[in-house]
N, C-alpha and C positions, 0 to 999 in steps of 0.2 A: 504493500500500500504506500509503497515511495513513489513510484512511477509503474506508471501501465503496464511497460515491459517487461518492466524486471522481475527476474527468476531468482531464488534464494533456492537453495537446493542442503542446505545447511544451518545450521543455528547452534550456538552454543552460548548454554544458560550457568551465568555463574550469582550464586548468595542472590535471586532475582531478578537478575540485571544479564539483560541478552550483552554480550561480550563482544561475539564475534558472528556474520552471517556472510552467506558466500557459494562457492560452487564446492562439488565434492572433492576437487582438488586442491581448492585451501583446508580443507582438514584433514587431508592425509597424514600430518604431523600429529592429530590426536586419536586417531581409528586405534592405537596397539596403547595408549597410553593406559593402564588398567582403574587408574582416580578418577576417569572421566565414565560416567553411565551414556549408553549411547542408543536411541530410542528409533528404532528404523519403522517409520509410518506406512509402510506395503501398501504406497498408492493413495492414502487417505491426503487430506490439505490439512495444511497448519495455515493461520492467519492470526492476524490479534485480534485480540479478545474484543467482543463484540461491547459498547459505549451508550447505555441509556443515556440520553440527555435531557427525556422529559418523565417524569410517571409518581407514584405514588407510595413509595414502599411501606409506608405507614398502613395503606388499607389495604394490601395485598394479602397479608396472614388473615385480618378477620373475614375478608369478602371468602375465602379458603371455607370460611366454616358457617357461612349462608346460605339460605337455601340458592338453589341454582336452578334461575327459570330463563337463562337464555334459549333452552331447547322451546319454552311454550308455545304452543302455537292457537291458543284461543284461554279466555277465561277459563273455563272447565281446567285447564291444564295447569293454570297457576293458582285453582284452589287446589286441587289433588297432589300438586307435587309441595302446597305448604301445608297441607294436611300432613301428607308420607313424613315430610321434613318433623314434626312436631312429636309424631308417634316414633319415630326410629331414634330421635333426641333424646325423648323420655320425658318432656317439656311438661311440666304446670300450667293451669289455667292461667296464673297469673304471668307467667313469662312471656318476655319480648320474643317476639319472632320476625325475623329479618331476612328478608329475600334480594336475591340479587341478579340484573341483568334479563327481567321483560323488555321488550320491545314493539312500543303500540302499532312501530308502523310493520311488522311481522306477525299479529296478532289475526285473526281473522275477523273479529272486530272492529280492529282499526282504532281503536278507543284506550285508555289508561283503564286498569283494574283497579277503581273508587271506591268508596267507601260500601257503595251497594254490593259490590262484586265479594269485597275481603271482609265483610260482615258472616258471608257465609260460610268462611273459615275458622273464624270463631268468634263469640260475644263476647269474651271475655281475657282472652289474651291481646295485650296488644300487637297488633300486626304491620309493617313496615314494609312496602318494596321499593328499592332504588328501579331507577331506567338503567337502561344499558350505558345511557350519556352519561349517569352518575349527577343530571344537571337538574330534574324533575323527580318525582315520586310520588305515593299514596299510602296511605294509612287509612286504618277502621274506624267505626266510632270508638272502640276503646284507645286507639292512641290518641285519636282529637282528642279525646278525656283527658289521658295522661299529661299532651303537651300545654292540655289548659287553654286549647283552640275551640272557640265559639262563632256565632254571629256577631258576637261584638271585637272580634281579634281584628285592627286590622293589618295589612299586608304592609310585611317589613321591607324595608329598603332595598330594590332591586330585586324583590319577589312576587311573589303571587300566590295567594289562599286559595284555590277553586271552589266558586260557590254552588247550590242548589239553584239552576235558573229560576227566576226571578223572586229570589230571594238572599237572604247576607248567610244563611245555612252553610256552613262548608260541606262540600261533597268527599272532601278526604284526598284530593289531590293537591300537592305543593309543587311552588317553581322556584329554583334558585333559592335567594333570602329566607326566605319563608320556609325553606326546606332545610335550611342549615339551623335553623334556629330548633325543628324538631328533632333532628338529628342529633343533636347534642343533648336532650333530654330524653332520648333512647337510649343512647351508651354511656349515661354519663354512672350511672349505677351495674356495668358493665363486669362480671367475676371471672372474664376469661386471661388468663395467664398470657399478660403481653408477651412476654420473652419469648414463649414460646409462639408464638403467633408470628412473633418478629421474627425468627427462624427456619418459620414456614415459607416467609415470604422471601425472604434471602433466595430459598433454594429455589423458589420459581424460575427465578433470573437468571441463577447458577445454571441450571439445567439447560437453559436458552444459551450459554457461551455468554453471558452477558458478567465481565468483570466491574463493572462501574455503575453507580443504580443512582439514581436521584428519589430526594423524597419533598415534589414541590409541594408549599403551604402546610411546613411543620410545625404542627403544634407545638405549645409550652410543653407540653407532658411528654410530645413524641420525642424532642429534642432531648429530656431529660434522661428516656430511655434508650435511644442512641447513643449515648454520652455514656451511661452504664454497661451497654453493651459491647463499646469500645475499650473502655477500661479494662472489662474482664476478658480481652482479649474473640471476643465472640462476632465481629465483625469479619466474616469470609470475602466480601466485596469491599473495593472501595465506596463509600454512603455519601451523597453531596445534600445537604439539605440546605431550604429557601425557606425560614417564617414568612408568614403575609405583612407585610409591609402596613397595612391597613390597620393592624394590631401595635404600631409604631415600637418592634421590636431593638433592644438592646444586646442584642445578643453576642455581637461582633464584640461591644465591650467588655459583655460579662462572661465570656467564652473564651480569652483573647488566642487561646493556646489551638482552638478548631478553628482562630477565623480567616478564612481564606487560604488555610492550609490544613494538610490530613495531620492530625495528631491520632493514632493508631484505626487509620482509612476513618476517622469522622472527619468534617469538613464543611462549614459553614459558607455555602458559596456567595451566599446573598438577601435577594428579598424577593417574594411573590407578589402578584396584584392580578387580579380577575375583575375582567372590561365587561362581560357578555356572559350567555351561553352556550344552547348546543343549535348547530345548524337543523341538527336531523329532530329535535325536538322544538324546534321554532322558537328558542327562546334567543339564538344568536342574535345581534344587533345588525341589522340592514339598512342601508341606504334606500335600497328602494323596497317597495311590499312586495311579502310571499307571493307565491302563483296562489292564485285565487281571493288576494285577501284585496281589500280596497285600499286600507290604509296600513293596516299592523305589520311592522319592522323590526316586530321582537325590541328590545329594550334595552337601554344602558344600567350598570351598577350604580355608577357613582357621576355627579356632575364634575363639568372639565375643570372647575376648582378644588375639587379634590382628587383629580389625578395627577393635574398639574403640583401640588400639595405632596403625593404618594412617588412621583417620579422625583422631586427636586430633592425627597429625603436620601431617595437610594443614591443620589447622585451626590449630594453633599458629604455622604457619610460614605464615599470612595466604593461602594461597591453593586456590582451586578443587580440587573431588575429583570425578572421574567415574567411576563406579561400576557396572560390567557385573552385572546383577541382570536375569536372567531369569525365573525361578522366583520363586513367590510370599513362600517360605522365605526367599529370598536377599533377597527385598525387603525381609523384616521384619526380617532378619538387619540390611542396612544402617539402618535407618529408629532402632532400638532402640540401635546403637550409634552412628550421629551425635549422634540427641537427648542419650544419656549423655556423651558427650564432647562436647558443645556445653557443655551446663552446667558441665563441669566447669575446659572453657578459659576463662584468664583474658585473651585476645583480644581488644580492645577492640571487634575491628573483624568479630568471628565472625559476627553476625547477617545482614552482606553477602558473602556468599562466593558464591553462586547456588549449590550441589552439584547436582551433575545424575547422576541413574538412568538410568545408559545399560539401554538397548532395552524394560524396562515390559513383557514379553510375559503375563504373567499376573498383574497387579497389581492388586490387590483395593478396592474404592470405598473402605472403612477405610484402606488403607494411603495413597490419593491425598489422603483427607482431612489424614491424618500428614503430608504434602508438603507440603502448604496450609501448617502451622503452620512447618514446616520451613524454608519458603520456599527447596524443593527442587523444580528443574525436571523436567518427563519428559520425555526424550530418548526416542521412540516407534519401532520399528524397526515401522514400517506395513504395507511389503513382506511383510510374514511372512502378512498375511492371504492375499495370490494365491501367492508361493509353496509355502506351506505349510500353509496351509488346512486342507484337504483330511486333511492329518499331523496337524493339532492334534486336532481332530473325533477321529481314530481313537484319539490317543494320551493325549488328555484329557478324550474324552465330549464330547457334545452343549455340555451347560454352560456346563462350564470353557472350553473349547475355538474355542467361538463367541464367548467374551469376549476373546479374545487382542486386542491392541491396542487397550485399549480409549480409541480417541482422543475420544471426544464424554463420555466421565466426564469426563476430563481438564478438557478447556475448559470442559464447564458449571460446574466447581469455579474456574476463574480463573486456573488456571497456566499458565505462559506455557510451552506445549505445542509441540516440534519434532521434525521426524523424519526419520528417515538410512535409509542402505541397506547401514549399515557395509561398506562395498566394501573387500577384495576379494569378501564374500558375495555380496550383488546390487551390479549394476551403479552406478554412481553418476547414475541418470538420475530427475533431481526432477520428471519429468512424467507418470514410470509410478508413481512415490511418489503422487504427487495422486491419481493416477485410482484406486489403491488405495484412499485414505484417504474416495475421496467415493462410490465404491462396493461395496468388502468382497466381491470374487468372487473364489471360488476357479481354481484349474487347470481342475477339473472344472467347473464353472459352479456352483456353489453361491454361495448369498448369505450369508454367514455374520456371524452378528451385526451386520443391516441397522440395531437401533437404536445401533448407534455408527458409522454415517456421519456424517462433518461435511460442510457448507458447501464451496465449491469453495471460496470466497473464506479461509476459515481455514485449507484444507489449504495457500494458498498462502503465510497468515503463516508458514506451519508450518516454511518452507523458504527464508523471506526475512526479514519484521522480526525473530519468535520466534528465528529463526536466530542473529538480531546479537546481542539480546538476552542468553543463553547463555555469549556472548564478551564480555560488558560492552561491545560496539560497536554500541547502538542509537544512536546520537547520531550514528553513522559511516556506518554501511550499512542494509540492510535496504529501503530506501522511499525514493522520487522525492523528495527533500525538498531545499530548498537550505541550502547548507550541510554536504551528506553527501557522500564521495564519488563520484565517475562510474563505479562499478561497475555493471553492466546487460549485459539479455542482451535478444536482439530474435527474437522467436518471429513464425513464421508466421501465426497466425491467435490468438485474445484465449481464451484458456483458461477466462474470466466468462462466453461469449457460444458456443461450440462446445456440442455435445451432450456432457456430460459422459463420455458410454461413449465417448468419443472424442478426449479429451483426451492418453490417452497417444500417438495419433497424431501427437502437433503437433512441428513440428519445430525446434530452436536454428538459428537463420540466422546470427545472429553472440553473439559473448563480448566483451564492453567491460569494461577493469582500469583503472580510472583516466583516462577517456577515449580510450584505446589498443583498437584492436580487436587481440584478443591466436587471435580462431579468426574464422573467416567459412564458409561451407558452402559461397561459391563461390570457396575459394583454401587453401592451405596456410598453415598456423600460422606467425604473425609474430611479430616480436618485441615 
C-alpha cells in the first residue's frame, strides 16, 4: 500500500516494528539464521491491518446481546423474535427488553413497529427497538411510562415525539433528541458486565482484520472504562475515542497522558458533533424536499450559532472535530461554520487539524470543492450504496439518490478519502466496504451511480493508508513500510487479483497487532 506496483514478497517483524521488506533475495541472509521464526503464507496475502476511522465500539458489545430483528420482515416477525428473545433470556415482566436493527423501509408494512404493534409483546415489560440507522426508534406504552413521556412531553431539541394523529398522544415512536433522551433512561439502570461487553466488541473488529477501532461520541462513563481497560493491559486494538463536543468536554486536560497520543493503545483523538440524521430514515437534513414530500427536508440539530460555538471550541483547544453530516444542508451547515470560525481563531496551529465529515451521504461537488480548501477529510459511509440503495433512489429521486457516496468526486479532487460502516449500523467488515465502493449494487441489483466506482486499489487506501492518515498515524500504520508498525491482516486470496464481484467473499485468516497474532480463523482469540 506504498505504491500500486509494488511487490513485497518479504517482511521481517522485529519487538513490533516491521524492520525490513523486500524481495526473496534480500532475505536470503536470514532463511538459515535459527533466532529468526519464519512464516511461509502458501499463497494467502499479507497486507496491513485493516483502519476503522468511523464506528462505535462503545455499543458494539451491548447491540451483541439485543434482540436481533435485522432479519424481520413484517410486524409479526419483530413481535415473535422479541417474544423468543424474552423466553430464551429468562427475562421478568418487569425487565427492559431491547431490540436491534428493524428496518421500516424492508418491513412489508413499510411502517415503524409503534407502540400498537410492541404492546402486543408485552404490557408490562418495557420494550425498546432501535432502526437499523440507530437515528429513530419505538417503544411500548410501558416505556413511555418508564421514560415519563406523555401528551404533555414536548419534543427535545432536534427531535421528535410521534404523536397519535390528531392528537399530543404519543404513538411510541422517537426521532433523534427525543430518542436519546429515552435511551439513557433505559440503560441507565443497566446490570450487564461492561468489561465484558467491551471484549465482545473488540473481537468483532479483530475478526474483520481490523487493528484500529474508533469509538465516536464517548461517553463520560465509556471513557472511564476505556481508561481501565487500558491500564489493565486489556486493550487488543489500538481505541481512538471522540467525546461530543456538545457536552463541552475537558478531557484532553484531564487525561493529559491519552491526549492525542496512545498511552497503552487508548487515545483521545478529539471531539464529536452530530449536524443531522439518517438519509434512509428521512431525518437527514436536505436542501431540497424528499421525493414526494412538499416541503419537509428533514431537520437541523442545532442553530448555526451553536455550531459555529461547537466548531470554534474544537478548534481553539488545538484538536480534531468529527462531524456527522448527512444531508447536504448539514454539510453546508458544517463547511460555513468551520471556514467562519477558522478565520476567526487565533490558533497558530488551526490550519493542521484534519476535520473530518463523518459519512458525506449527499454531498455536493461544490461542497467537496469547500473540503479541498478546508483541508477537511471525507469520512465516506460507502455501505449505504448496497444497503440502502434501493431507499435512497425512492426517497431522493433518480439524481440525488444515485449520487449518494459519492467516492470517485472525492478522490479525483485529492482528499484523502476513507470509509467506515459506522458499526453498530453495518457490520465492521472492510471487505464488503470495498466491494461496495468498487461496484455500487444495490439489495435489489441495481447499479447505482456506476460513475463513482473507484479502483479496487483506492477502495483499499480507503481503509488502510487514508485510514492512518485521518489519525495523524501515517508514519505509523497504514502500509508495509519499515519502520511502521507490524499491524496486518492475512486474507485468503489478493483482493488486486480476484474478480472484483467477489471480493466481498474473501476471507480474514488471521489479525496481527504488533507482531502478535491477536485472531486466526483456525483457533480462538489470543492474547
Amino acid at each position: 500500500m506504498e505504491n500500486e506496483k509494488d511487490v513485497v514478497e518479504a517482511v521481517l517483524v522485529e519487538d513490533g516494528v516491521i524492520k525490513k521488506v523486500g524481495s526473496f533475495i534480500d532475505f536470503e541472509s536470514f532463511m538459515n539464521d535459527s533466532r529468526i521464526e519464519k512464516i511461509d503464507l502458501k499463497g494467502k496475502t499479507l497486507m496491513p491491518g485493516f483502519i476503522d476511522p468511523h464506528g462505535h465500539l462503545a455499543m458494539m458489545g451491548p447491540i451483541s446481546q439485543m434482540a436481533d430483528l435485522s432479519k424481520c420482515e413484517s410486524f409479526d416477525d419483530v413481535i415473535y423474535t422479541l417474544k423468543l428473545y424474552i423466553e430464551n433470556r429468562g427475562l421478568n415482566r418487569e425487565d427492559v427488553v431491547v431490540g436491534f436493527g428493524y428496518d421500516h423501509n424492508f418491513l412489508k408494512e413499510e411502517k415503524h413497529p409503534t407502540k400498537e404493534v410492541l404492546n402486543h409483546v408485552s404490557a408490562e415489560n418495557p420494550i425498546f427497538v432501535f432502526h437499523a440507522s440507530g437515528h429513530v426508534g419505538c417503544t411500548n406504552d410501558a416505556g413511555l411510562k418508564l421514560a415519563e413521556i406523555d401528551e404533555n412531553t414536548p419534543n427535545e431539541d432536534g427531535g421528535v415525539i410521534g404523536r397519535i394523529e390528531g392528537t399530543m398522544e404519543p404513538n411510541g415512536y422517537l426521532e433523534e433528541g427525543s430518542l436519546l433522551s429515552l435511551q439513557k433512561t433505559l440503560f441507565q439502570d443497566s446490570k450487564a458486565d461492561i468489561v465484558e461487553l467491551a471484549n465482545l466488541g473488540q473481537a468483532m473488529y479483530i475478526k474483520n482484520g481490523i487493528t484500529t477501532v474508533q469509538d465516536g461520541a464517548t461517553s463520560s462513563e465509556y471513557l472511564e472504562l476505556f481508561k481501565a481497560l487500558a491500564e489493565q493491559g486489556d486493550l487488543k486494538v489500538d481505541v481512538v475515542a471522540y467525546p461530543l463536543v456538545v457536552e463541552n468536554p475537558d478531557d484532553m486536560g484531564k487525561n493529559e497522558k491519552y491526549a492525542k497520543k496512545y498511552h497503552r493503545r487508548l487515545k483521545i483523538g478529539g471531539y464529536k458533533l452530530f449536524l443531522d440524521g439518517s438519509p434512509q430514515g428521512k431525518t437527514a437534513w436536505m436542501t431540497e424536499p424528499y421525493e414526494g414530500e412538499e416541503t419537509y427536508r428533514g431537520y437541523s440539530w442545532y442553530k448555526d450559532e451553536q455550531v459555529k460555538q461547537y466548531v470554534a471550541k474544537a478548534i481553539n483547544d488545538d484538536v480534531q472535530l468529527l462531524t456527522h453530516s448527512n444531508g447536504d444542508a448539514a454539510s453546508d451547515q458544517l463547511l460555513r461554520n468551520y471556514e467562519a470560525a477558522l478565520q476567526e481563531s487565533d490558533n497558530s496551529n488551526k490550519a493542521n487539524l484534519r476535520p473530518v465529515m463523518i459519512h458525506c451521504q449527499t454531498v455536493r461537488n461544490d461542497q467537496l470543492d469547500k473540503m479541498v480548501e478546508l483541508s477537511m477529510i471525507p469520512s465516506i459511509f460507502i455501505p449505504h450504496t448496497y444497503y440502502w440503495g434501493d431507499v435512497h433512489l425512492k426517497n431522493l429521486g433518480h439524481e440525488r439518490g444515485s449520487r449518494i457516496s459519492p467516492a470517485k468526486s472525492a478522490f479525483e479532487r485529492g482528499l484523502v478519502v476513507n470509509f467506515h460502516q459506522d458499526p453498530p449500523v453495518v457490520k465492521p467488515d472492510m471487505l464488503e466496504t470495498i466491494w461496495c465502493a468498487v461496484n455500487r449494487i444495490t439489495r435489489k441489483g441495481v447499479h447505482i451511480g456506476p460513475e463513482e466506482c473507484i479502483p479496487v486499489y483506492d477502495a483499499i487506501k480507503a481503509v488502510t493508508i487514508n485510514a492512518a492518515y485521518a489519525y495523524f498515524e501515517e508514519d505509523q500504520k497504514g502500509s508495509i513500510k519499515e519502520g511502521k508498525l507490524a499491524d496486518l491482516v492475512i486474507l485468503d486470496q489478493n483482493p488486486l487479483k480476484v474478480d472484483k464481484m467477489k471480493i466481498k467473499e474473501l476471507q480474514v485468516v488471521e489479525t496481527i497487532k504488533e507482531g502478535k497474532t491477536i485472531y486466526s480463523v483456525d483457533s480462538v482469540l489470543t492474547e
